[in-house]
C-alpha positions as CSV (number, residue, x, y, z in Angstrom):
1,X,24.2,-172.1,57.9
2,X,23.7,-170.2,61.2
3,X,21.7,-167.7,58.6
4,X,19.7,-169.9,56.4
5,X,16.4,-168.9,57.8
6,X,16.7,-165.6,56.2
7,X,16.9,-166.7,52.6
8,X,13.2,-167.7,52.8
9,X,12.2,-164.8,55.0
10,X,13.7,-162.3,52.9
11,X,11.9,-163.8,49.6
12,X,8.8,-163.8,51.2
13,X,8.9,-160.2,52.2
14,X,9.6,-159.3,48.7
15,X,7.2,-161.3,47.4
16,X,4.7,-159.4,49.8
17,X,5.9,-156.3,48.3
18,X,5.9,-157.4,44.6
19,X,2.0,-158.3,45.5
20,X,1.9,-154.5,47.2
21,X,3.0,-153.1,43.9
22,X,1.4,-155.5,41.3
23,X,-1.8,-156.6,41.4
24,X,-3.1,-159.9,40.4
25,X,0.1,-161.7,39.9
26,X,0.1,-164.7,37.9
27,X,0.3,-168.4,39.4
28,X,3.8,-168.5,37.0
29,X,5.2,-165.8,38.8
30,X,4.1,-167.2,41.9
31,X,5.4,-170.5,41.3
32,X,8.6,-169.4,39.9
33,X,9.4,-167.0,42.6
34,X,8.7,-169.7,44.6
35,X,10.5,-172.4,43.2
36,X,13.7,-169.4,43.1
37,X,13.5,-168.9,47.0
38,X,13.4,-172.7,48.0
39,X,16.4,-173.8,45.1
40,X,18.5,-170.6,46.9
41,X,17.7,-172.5,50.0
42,X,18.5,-175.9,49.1
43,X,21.7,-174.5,47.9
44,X,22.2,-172.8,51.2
45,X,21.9,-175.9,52.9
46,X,24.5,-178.1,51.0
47,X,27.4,-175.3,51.2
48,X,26.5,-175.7,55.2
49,X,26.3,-179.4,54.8
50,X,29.2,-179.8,53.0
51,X,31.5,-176.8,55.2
52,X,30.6,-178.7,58.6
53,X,32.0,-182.0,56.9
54,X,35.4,-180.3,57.0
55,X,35.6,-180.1,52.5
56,X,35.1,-177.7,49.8
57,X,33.3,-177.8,46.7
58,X,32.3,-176.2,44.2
59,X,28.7,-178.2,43.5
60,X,26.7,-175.5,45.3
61,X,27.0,-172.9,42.6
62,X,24.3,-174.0,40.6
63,X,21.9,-173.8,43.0
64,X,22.5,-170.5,43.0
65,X,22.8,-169.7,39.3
66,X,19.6,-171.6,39.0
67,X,18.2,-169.7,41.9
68,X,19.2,-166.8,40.7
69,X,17.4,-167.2,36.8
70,X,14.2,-168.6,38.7
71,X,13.8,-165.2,40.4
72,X,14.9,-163.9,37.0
73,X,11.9,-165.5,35.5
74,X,9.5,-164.2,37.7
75,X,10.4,-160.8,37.4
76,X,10.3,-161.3,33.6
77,X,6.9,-162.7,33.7
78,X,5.4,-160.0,35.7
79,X,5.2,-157.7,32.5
80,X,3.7,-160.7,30.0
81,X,1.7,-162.4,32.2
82,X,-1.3,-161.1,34.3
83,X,-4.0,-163.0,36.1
84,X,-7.3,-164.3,35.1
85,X,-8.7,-163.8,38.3
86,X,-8.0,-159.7,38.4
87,X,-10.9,-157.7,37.7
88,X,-10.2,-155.6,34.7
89,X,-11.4,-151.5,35.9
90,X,-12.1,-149.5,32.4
C-alpha cells in the first residue's frame, strides 16, 4: 500500500510511450488501457485495505486478472483499430 502510487504512474508512462510509438491511437485503446490501470489500482487498494485489517483473502485476484486482460485488450486493439482523427500520408 506504501507503493500504490506507482501502479498509475507506471501505466501512464507506458501509455506515453505506446503514443511515442503509435500514432493515432484509438479512443478504445485509450479507454481500455485506462480502465486496465485504474481496475490494477482498485485492486491494489483492497489487498492494502484488507492486509491493515489484520485478514487474508483471496477476493483481490480478480482485480488483477481483470486488470491484467484490460491491458490485454488494449494491446490487442492497437493492430485492428486506428483512429479517425490521424491523417492518412500516401
Amino acid at each position: 500500500m506504501h507503493y500504490l502510487f506507482l501502479i498509475p504512474l507506471i501505466g501512464g508512462a507506458l501509455l506515453v510511450l505506446l503514443q511515442l510509438m503509435v500514432k493515432g491511437l484509438s479512443r478504445l485503446s485509450l479507454n481500455l488501457w485506462n480502465s486496465g490501470v485504474a481496475t490494477l489500482t482498485a485492486g491494489a487498494l483492497y489487498r492494502g485495505i484488507v492486509n491493515l485489517s489484520g485478514r487474508s483473502t483471496t477476493m483481490d485476484q480478480p482485480y488483477y486478472y481483470l486488470g491484467v486482460a484490460f491491458l490485454a485488450l488494449a494491446l490487442i486493439s492497437l493492430f485492428f483499430v486506428r483512429s479517425v482523427w490521424v491523417e492518412k500520408t500516401a
